[in-house]
N, C-alpha and C positions, 0 to 999 in steps of 0.2 A: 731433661730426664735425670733423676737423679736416683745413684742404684747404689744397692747395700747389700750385703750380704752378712745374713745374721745364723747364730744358730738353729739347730730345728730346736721346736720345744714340745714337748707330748700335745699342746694344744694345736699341733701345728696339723695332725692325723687327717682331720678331716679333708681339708685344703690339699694335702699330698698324695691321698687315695682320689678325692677326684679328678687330681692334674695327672698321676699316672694311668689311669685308665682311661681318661681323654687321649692323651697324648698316641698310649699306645692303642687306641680304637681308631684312631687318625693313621697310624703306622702300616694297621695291618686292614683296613679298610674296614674295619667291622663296626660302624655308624648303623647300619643296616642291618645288622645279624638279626636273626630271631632271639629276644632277650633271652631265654635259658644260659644257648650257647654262649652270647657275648658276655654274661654275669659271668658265668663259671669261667671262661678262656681268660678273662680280664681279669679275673679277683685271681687267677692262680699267677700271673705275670705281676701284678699287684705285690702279694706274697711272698716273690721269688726275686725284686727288686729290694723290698721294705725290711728282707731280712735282716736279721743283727749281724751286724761290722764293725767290732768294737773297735780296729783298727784307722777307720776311716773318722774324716770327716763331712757331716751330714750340716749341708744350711741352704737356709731357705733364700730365696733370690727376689726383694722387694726393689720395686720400682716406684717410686713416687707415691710411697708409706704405704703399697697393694700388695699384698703375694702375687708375685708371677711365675716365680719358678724353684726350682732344685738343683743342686749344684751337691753330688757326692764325688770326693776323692780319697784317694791312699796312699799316703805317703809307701815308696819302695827303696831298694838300694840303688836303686839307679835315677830316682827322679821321685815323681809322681804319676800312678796312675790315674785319669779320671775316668771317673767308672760312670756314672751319669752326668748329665746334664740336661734339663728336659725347662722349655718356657710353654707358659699357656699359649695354645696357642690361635688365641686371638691376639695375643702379643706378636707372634712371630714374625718375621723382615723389618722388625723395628731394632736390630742392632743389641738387645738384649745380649742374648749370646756372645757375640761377637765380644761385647764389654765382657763379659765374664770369663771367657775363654782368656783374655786380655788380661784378667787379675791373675788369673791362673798360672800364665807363661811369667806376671812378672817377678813370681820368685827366683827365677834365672836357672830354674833346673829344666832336667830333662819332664817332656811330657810324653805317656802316649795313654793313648787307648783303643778300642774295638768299635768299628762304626756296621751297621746296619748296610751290607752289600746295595740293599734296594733306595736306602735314604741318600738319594744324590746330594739333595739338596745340603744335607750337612758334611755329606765329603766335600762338595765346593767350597761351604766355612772352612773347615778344617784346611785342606791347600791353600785357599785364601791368607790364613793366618801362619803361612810354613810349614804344616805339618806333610809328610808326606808318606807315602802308601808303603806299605809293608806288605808280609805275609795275609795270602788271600784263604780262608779255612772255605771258603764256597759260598759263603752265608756274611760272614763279616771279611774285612780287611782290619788289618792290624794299622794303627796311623802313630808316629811318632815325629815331636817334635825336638829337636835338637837343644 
């Protein structure tokens, strides 16, 4: 497998509104919804992801010359936030993540971020890789890596 990580580039729109809205229709189970609600619910989380961060860095996550995923972070005074990370996921338990989470800690700063209370599955990445749990707001957990 061989993974890169490149800028986003305006052509890149298409590709990262349908990985977000898969992603988070996978999230919040709404594969099923009746199309009204899941367009509208989905394009406003769409929206509320995709907005402008001039401060951040936005790139896109290819594997084996494919988009598979997104990768946004912020640099802060204490480290780096990473503010998304999101892989197709038909990709997903192939280690993806894990690699890029991986490029992420290797600038030797602090990391943290806000994980999904419900998504175990990426709190166990996250522990997996050192990070450990923080303040709980009900909804997310605070995760910081040292």
């Amino acid at each position: 497998m061989t993974l890169r990580l490149r800028p986003e580039e305006p052509t890149d729109d298409a590709f990262l509104r349908a990985l977000v809205m898969d992603t988070i229709a996978g999230e919040l189970g709404a594969d099923h919804w009746p199309e009204p609600i899941r367009s509208q619910l989905l394009g406003m989380q769409y929206n509320n992801r995709r907005s402008p961060r001039p401060d951040a860095s936005s790139l896109v996550i290819e594997v084996d010359g494919q988009d598979a995923g997104w990768l946004l972070t912020r640099p802060t005074a204490e480290g780096i936030w990473l503010v998304e990370i999101m892989v197709s996921r038909s990709l997903q338990g192939k280690g993806i993540g894990t690699a890029v989470i991986r490029e992420v800690l290797a600038a030797g700063k602090p990391v943290r971020l806000h994980v999904n209370g419900t998504n175990i599955a990426a709190q166990r990445l996250y522990e997996r890789l050192g990070f450990r749990r923080g303040e709980d707001t009900g909804v997310q957990y605070l995760m910081e890596h040292p």
